[in-house]
C-alpha positions as CSV (number, residue, x, y, z in Angstrom):
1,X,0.0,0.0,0.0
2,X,3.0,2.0,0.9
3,X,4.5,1.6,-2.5
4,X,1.4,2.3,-4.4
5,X,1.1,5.5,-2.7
6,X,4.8,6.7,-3.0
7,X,4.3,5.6,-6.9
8,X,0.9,7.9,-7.0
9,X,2.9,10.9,-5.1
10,X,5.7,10.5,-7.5
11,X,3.2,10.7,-10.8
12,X,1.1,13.9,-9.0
13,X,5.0,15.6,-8.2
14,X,6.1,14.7,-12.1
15,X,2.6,16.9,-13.3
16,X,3.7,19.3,-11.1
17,X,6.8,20.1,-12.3
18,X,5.7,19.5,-15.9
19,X,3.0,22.5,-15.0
20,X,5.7,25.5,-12.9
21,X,8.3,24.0,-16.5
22,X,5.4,25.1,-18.9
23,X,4.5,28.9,-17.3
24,X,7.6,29.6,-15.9
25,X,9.5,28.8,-19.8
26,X,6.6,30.5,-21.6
27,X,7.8,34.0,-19.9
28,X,10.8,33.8,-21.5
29,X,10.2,31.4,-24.5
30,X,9.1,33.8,-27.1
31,X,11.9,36.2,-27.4
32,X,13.9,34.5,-29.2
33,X,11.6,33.7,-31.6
34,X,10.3,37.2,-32.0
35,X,11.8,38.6,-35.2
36,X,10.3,35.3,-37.2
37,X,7.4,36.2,-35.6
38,X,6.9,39.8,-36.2
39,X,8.1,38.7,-39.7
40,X,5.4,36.8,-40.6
41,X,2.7,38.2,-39.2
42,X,4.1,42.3,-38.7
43,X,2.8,44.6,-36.2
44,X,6.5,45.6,-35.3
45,X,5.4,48.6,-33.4
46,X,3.1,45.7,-31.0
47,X,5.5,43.1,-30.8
48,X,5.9,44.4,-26.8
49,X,2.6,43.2,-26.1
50,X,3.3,39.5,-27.0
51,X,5.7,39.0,-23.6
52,X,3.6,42.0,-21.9
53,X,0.4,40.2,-22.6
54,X,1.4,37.4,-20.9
55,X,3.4,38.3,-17.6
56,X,0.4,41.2,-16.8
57,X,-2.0,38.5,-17.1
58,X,0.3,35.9,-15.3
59,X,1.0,38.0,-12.4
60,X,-2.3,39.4,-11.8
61,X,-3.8,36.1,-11.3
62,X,-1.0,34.7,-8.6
63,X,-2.5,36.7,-5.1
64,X,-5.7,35.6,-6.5
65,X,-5.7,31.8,-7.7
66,X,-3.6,31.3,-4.3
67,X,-6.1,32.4,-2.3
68,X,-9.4,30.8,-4.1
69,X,-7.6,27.3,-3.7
70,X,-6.9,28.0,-0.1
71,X,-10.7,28.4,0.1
72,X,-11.9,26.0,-2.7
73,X,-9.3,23.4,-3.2
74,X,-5.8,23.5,-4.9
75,X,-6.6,20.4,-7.4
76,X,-9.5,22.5,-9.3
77,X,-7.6,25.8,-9.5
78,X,-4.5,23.9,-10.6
79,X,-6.1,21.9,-13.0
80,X,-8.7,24.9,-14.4
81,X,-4.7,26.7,-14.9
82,X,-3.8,23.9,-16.7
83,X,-7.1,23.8,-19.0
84,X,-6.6,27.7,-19.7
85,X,-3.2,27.6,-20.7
86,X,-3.1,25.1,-22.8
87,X,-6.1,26.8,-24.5
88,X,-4.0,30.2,-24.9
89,X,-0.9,27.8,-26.6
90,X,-3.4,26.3,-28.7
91,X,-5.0,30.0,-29.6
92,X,-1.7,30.6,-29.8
93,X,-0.3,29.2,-32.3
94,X,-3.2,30.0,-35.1
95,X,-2.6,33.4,-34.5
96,X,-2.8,35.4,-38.1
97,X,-1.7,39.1,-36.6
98,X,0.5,40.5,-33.5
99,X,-3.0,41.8,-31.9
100,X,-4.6,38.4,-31.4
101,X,-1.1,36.6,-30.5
102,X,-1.3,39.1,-27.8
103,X,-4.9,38.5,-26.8
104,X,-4.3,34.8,-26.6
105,X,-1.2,35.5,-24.7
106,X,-3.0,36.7,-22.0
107,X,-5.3,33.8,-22.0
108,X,-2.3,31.3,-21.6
109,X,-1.1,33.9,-18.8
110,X,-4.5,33.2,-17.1
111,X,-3.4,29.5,-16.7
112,X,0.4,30.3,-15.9
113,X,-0.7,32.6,-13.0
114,X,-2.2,29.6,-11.6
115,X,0.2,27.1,-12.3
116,X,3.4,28.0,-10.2
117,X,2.1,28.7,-6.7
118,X,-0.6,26.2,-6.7
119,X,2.4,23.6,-7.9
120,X,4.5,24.5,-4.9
121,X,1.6,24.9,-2.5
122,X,-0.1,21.2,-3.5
123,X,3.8,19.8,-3.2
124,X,4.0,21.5,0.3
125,X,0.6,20.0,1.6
126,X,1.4,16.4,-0.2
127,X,4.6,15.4,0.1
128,X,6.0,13.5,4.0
129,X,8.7,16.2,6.0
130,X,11.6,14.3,5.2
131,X,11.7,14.3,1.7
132,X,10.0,18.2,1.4
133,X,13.3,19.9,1.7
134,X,14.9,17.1,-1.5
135,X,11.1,18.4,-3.7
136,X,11.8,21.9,-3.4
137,X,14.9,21.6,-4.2
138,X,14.0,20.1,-7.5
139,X,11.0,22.2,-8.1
140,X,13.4,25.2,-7.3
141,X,15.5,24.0,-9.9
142,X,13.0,23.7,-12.4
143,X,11.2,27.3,-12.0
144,X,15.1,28.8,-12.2
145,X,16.1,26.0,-15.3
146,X,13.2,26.7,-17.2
147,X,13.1,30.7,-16.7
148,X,17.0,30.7,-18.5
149,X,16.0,27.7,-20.7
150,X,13.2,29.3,-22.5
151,X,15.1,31.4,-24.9
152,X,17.7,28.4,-26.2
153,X,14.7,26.0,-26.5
154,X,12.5,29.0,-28.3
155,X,15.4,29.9,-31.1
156,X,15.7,26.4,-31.8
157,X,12.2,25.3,-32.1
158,X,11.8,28.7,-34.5
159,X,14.9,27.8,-36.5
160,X,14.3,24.1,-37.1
161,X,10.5,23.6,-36.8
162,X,8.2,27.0,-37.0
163,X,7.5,29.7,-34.5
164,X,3.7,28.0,-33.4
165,X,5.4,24.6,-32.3
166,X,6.7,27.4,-28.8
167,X,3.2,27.2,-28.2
168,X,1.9,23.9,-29.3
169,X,4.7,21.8,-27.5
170,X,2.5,23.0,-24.5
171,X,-0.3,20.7,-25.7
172,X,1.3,17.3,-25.0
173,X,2.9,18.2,-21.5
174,X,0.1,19.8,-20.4
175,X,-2.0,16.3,-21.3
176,X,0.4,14.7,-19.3
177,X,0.5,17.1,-16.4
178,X,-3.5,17.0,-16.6
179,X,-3.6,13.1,-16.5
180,X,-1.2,13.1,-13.7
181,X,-2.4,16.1,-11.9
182,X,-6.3,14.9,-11.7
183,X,-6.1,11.3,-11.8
184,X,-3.3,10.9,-9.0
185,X,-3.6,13.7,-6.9
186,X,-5.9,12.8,-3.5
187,X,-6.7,16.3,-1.8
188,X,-6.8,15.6,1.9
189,X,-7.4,18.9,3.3
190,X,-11.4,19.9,3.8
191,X,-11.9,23.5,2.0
192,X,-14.5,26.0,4.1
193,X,-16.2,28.2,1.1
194,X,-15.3,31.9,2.1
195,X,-16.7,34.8,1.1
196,X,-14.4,36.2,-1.9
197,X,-12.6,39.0,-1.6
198,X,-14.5,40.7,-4.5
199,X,-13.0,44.1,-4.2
200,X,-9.9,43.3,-3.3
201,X,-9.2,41.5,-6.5
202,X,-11.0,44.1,-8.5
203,X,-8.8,46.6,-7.7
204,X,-5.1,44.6,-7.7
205,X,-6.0,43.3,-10.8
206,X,-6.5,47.0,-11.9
207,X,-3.6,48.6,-10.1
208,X,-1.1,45.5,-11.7
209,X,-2.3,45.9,-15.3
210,X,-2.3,49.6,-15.3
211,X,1.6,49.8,-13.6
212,X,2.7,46.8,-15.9
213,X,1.5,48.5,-19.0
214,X,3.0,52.1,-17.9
215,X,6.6,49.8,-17.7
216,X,5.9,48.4,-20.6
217,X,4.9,51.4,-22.7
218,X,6.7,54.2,-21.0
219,X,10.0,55.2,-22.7
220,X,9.0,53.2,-25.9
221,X,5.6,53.6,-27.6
222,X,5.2,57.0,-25.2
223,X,7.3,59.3,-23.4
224,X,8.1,59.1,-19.4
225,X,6.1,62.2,-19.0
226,X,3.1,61.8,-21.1
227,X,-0.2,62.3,-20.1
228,X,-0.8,58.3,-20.8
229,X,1.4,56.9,-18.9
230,X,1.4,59.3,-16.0
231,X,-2.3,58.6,-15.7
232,X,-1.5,54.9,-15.7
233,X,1.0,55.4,-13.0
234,X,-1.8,57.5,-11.2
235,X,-4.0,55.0,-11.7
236,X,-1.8,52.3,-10.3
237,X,-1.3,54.3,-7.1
238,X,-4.7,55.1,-6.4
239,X,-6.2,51.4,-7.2
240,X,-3.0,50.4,-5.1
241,X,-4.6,52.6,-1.7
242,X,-8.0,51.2,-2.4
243,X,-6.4,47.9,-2.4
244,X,-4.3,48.0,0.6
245,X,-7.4,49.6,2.6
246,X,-9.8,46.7,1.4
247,X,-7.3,44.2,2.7
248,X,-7.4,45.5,6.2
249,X,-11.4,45.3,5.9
250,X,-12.0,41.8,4.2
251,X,-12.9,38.9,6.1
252,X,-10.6,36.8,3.7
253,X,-8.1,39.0,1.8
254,X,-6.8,38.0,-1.2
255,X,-3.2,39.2,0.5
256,X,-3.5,38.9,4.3
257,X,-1.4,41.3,5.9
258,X,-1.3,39.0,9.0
259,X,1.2,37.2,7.4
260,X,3.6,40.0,7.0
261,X,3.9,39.5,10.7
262,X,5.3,36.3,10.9
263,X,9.3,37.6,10.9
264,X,10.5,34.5,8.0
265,X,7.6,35.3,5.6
266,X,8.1,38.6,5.6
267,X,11.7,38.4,5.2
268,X,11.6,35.7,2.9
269,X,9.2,38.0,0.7
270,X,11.8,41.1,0.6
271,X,14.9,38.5,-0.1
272,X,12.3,37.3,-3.6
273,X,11.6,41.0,-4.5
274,X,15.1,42.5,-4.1
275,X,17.1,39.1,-5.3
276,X,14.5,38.8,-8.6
277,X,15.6,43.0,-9.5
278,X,19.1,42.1,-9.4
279,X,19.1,39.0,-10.8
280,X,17.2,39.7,-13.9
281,X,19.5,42.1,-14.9
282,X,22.6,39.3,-15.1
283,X,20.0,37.7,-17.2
284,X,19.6,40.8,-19.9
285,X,22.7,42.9,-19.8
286,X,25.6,39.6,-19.5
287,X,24.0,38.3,-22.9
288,X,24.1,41.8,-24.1
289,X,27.7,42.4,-22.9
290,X,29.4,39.1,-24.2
291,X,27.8,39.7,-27.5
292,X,27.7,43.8,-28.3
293,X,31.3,43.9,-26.4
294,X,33.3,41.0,-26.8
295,X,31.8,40.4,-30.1
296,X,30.9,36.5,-29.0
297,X,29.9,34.2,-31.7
298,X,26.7,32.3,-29.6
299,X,23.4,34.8,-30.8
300,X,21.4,32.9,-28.8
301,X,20.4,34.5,-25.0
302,X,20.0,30.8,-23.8
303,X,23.0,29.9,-24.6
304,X,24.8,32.5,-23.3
305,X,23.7,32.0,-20.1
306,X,24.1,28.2,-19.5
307,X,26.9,29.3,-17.0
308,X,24.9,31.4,-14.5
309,X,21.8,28.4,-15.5
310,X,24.2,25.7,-14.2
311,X,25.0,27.8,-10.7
312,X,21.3,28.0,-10.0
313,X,20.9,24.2,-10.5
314,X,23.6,23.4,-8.0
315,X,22.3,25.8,-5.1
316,X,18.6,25.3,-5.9
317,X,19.1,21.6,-5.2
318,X,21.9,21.6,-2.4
319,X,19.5,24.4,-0.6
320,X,16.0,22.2,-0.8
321,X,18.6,19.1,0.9
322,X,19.7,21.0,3.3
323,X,16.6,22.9,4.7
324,X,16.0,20.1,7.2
325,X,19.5,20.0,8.5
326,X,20.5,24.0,8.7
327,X,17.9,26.8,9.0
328,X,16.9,29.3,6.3
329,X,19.0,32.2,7.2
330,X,22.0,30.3,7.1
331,X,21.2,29.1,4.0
332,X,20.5,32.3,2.6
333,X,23.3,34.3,4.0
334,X,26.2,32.8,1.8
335,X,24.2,32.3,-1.5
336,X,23.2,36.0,-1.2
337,X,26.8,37.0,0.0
338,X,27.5,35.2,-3.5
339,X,25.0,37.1,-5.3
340,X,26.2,40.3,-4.3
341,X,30.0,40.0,-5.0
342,X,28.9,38.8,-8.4
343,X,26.7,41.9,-9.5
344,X,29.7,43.9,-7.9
345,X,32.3,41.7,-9.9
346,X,30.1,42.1,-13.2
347,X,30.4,46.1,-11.9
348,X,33.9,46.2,-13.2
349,X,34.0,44.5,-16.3
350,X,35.7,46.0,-19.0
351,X,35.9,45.2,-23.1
352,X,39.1,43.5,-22.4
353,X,37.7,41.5,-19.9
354,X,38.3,37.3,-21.5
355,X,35.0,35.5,-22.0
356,X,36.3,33.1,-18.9
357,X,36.3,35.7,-16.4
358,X,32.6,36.6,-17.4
359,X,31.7,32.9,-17.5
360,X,33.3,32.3,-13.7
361,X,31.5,35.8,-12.9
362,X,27.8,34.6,-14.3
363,X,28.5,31.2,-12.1
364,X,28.7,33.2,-9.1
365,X,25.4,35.2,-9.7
366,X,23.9,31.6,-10.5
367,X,25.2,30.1,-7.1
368,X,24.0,33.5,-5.7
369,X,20.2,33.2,-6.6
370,X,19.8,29.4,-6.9
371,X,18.8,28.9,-3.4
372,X,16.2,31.4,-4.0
373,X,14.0,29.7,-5.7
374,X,13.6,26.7,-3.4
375,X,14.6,28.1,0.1
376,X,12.0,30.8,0.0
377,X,9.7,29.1,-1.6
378,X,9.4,26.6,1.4
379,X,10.6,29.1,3.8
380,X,7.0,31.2,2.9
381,X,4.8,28.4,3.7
382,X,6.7,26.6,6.5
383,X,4.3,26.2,9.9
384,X,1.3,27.8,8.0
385,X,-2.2,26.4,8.3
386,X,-3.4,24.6,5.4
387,X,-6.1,27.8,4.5
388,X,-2.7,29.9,4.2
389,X,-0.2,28.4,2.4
390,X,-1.8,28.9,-1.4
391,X,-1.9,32.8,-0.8
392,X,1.5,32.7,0.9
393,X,2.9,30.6,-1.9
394,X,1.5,32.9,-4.4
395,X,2.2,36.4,-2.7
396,X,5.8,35.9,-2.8
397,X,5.8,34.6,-6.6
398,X,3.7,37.7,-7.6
399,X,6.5,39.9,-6.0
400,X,9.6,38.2,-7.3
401,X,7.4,38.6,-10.2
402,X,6.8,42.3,-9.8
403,X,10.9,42.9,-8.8
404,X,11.9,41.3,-11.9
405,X,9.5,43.4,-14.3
406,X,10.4,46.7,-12.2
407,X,13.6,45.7,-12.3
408,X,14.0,45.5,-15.7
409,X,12.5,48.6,-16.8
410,X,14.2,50.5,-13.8
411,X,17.9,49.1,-14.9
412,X,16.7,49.4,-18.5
413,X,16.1,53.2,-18.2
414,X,19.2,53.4,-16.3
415,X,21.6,51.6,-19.0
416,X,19.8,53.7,-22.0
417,X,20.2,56.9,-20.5
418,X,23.5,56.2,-19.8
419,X,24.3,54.7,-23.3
420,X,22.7,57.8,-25.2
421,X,25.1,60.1,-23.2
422,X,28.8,58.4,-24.4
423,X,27.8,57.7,-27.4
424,X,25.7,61.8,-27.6
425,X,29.5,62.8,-26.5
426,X,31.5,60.9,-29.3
427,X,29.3,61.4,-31.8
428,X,27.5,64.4,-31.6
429,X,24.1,65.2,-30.7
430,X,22.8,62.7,-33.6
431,X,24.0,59.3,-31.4
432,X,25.6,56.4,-33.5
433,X,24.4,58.4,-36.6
434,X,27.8,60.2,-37.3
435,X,31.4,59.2,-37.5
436,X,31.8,56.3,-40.3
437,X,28.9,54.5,-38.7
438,X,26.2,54.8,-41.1
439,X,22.7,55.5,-40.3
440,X,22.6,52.6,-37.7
441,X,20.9,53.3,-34.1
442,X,23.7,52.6,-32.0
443,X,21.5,53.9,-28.8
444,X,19.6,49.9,-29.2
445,X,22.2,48.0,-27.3
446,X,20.9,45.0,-29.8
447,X,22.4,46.7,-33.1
448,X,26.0,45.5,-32.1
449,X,25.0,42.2,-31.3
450,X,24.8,40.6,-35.0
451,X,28.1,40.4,-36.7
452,X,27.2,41.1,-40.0
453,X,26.2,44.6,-38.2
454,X,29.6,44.7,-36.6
455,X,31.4,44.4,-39.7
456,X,29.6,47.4,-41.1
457,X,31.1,50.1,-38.3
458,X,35.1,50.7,-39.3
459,X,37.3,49.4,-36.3
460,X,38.3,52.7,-34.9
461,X,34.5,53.8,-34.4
462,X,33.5,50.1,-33.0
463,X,36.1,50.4,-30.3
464,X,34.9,53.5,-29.2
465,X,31.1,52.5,-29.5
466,X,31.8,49.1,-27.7
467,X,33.6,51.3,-24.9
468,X,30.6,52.8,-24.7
469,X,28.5,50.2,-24.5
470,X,30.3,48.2,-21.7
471,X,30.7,51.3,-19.4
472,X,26.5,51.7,-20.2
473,X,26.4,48.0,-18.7
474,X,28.7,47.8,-16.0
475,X,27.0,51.3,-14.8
476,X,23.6,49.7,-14.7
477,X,25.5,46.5,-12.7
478,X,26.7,49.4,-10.3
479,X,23.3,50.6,-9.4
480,X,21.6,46.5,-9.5
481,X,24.4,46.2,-6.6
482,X,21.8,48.0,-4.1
483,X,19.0,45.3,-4.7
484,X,21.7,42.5,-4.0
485,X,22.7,43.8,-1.1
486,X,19.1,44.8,0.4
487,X,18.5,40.8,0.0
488,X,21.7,39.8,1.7
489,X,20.7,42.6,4.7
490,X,17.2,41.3,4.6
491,X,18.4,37.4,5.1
492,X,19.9,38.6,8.6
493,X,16.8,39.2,9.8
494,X,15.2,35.6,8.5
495,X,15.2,34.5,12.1
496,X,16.4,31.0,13.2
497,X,14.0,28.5,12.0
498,X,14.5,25.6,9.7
499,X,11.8,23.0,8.1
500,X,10.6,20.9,11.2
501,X,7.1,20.4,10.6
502,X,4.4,20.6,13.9
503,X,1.9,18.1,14.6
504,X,-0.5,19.5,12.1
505,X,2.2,19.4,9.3
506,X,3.2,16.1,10.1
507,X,-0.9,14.9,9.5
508,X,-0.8,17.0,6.4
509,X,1.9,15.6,4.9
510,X,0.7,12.1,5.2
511,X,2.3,10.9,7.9
């Protein structure tokens, strides 16, 4: 009997991870596989939408799927996630313009917003104490693989097969992870229907869509200071009030501020917010930089980064075996102390800096952040009540979530402004325009990362454009140092617990 049901938990854990694979790769899958896109069915001037589409809708349904299944049940929210996004891939890929990619898009977000913290939440509730620590290792390792992964697997599906297999590849793993998910999975916990939270999801649904979209927009379809995006930022900030305000009022809030008391979650929630900023700009500007500086032959983002990929892996794992042994600050402490010297080490790169030293630097980020994603995770949910862990679980995804999409636009703005500004003083007013270098737009870091392009600009210019270029990126690692380091400062305060599960965790998790 034993057997049979370690055999069942082990099918239910495999659908699992085939679900947080599919919505945490299809963030990252299509860009890559953007320019045959846009190609083929235009709309340059939309193609934003097509990753905005889908992380807006993705991170606006996290607080709230997490808290309907703590009310309703994790298996029919996981499962309904499941059904939706495979719906959007399949919507997906018979997409005939850039508007209704982007529409279904959002549909497939739908589903991916429900995917990853339910996944983590059901594992948490399903899986015996001594081999919790060993899952989240793996499923850590999985959400941080499949994140990197997504652009290597997307370039080579579009170069060898055709853009629409990114999103029908979805269909047959989400079959699986469907079978394995509802046939196997045994919900023990007894759900007590709540009244929902009607308002408060109302209005962080509105306040996430309208700040995601000013990102999104601001600084390239309209200016910083237009009357658009201002009002969207306005917007975002009022809708934001309302929200906070409603939470303190609801008898079940979609985010229960409660939790925030509780020293680890709320420490464990800063470490995801401030580690995600700084991480995610490793993930942009090192692909950038090894490319645009040091003229590297690999074109392909995904492959790029298999280094920093590879550190992840390791610490993601050793973190989810150790949480039973050490507790989570210590654990947290040196990864984070890794994470931080690597931004700083990025800091001082240089265009004669040797592609190993890069490499050895992206390992460290990768060491740095790996633990992140399964020492957190766990570390959010530990000693909560059943009727907790799904919003707990999903309030700390949203904001890695949110850290990583302010990040990016934050550091983006930074590196840009920065960029304009050497190459305004070698060239003129005019940027990249003058000076032997054609009428390309040096100011797109992305021009200097094809070859062919490289070969165009005389050497004496390229020197001076790729000096540029680096000093733009190192810069913008300069100012990601201060996320890094708020993580590492917020670990200290972590507390000293480790995964030992009470009485009612012990029950829970089958024993």
């Amino acid at each position: 009997m034993s057997d049979h049901k370690n055999n069942r938990l082990g099918l239910v854990i495999a659908g699992l991870l085939l679900g947080i694979l599919m919505a945490s790769m299809d963030s990252t899958i299509v860009a890559t596989a953007m320019g045959n896109i846009v190609g083929e069915l235009g709309g340059m001037d939309k193609f934003v939408w097509v990753t905005s589409a889908y992380l807006v809708a993705e991170m606006a349904g996290m607080p709230i799927f997490g808290k309907l299944s703590d009310m309703y049940g994790r298996k029919k929210f996981f499962v309904f996630g499941l059904l939706v996004f495979m719906a959007g891939s399949a919507l997906c890929g018979t997409a005939d313009s850039i508007t209704q990619l982007a529409i279904y898009r959002a549909v497939q977000g739908i589903g991916g917003g429900a995917l990853v913290p339910i996944a983590f939440t059901i594992m948490f509730d399903a899986v015996p104490l001594e081999t919790r620590g060993k899952l989240g290792g793996a499923f850590g390792a999985v959400f941080g693989l499949s994140s990197i992964f997504g652009p290597l697997l997307g370039a080579y599906i579009t170069d060898h097969i055709a853009w629409q297999w990114i999103f029908y590849i979805n269909l047959p793993l989400g079959v699986l992870a469907f079978v394995l998910v509802a046939f196997f999975y045994k919900e023990s916990h007894e759900h007590s229907k709540q009244p929902i939270d009607w308002l408060g999801a109302g209005t962080l649904l509105g306040a996430v869509i309208s700040l995601m979209f000013a990102l999104e927009l601001g600084g390239k379809e309209f200016a910083w200071n237009s009357a658009l995006i201002l009002g969207l930022f306005g917007v975002a900030a009022v809708l934001a009030a309302v929200f906070l305000y409603a939470e303190t009022k609801a008898e079940e809030p979609i985010i229960s501020f409660k939790l925030f008391h509780r020293r680890l979650y709320a420490f464990s929630i800063l470490i995801a917010l401030f580690s995600g900023a700084a991480f995610i700009v490793a993930s942009v500007y090192i692909p950038i930089f090894i490319q645009g500086v040091l003229g590297g032959s690999a074109t392909n983002s995904g492959l790029v980064l298999l280094p920093m990929m590879v550190g992840s892996v390791i610490t993601a794992t050793a973190g989810g075996f150790l949480m039973t042994k050490f507790s989570y600050r210590s654990l947290m402490i040196p990864t984070l102390l890794l994470l931080a010297l690597g931004t700083w080490l990025a800091s001082t790169l240089s265009p004669d800096s040797t592609r190993l030293i890069v490499t050895l630097y992206m390992i460290l980020i990768g060491l740095g952040v790996g633990a992140s994603f399964s020492v957190l995770s766990n570390a959010a949910i530990d000693g909560l009540s059943a009727r907790q862990r799904g919003s707990a679980s999903a309030t700390l995804n949203f904001l890695r979530s949110l850290g990583m999409t302010v990040g990016i636009t934050t550091f983006g703005i930074i590196q840009s402004h920065y960029l304009a500004d050497r190459l305004g003083n070698l060239f003129g007013a005019s940027g990249g325009g003058q000076g032997g270098a054609g009428a390309l737009d040096l100011s797109d870091p992305h021009t200097l990362l094809s070859p062919d392009t490289r070969a165009l600009i005389p050497p004496e210019i390229l020197s001076k454009i790729t000096e540029g270029l680096s000093a733009s990126i190192t810069y913008t690692f300069t100012w990601a140092i201060i996320p890094a380091v708020l993580a590492l400062l917020s670990s200290l305060f972590m507390g000293s617990s480790k995964m030992v599960g009470t009485e009612e965790e012990q029950k829970a998790a089958g024993h």
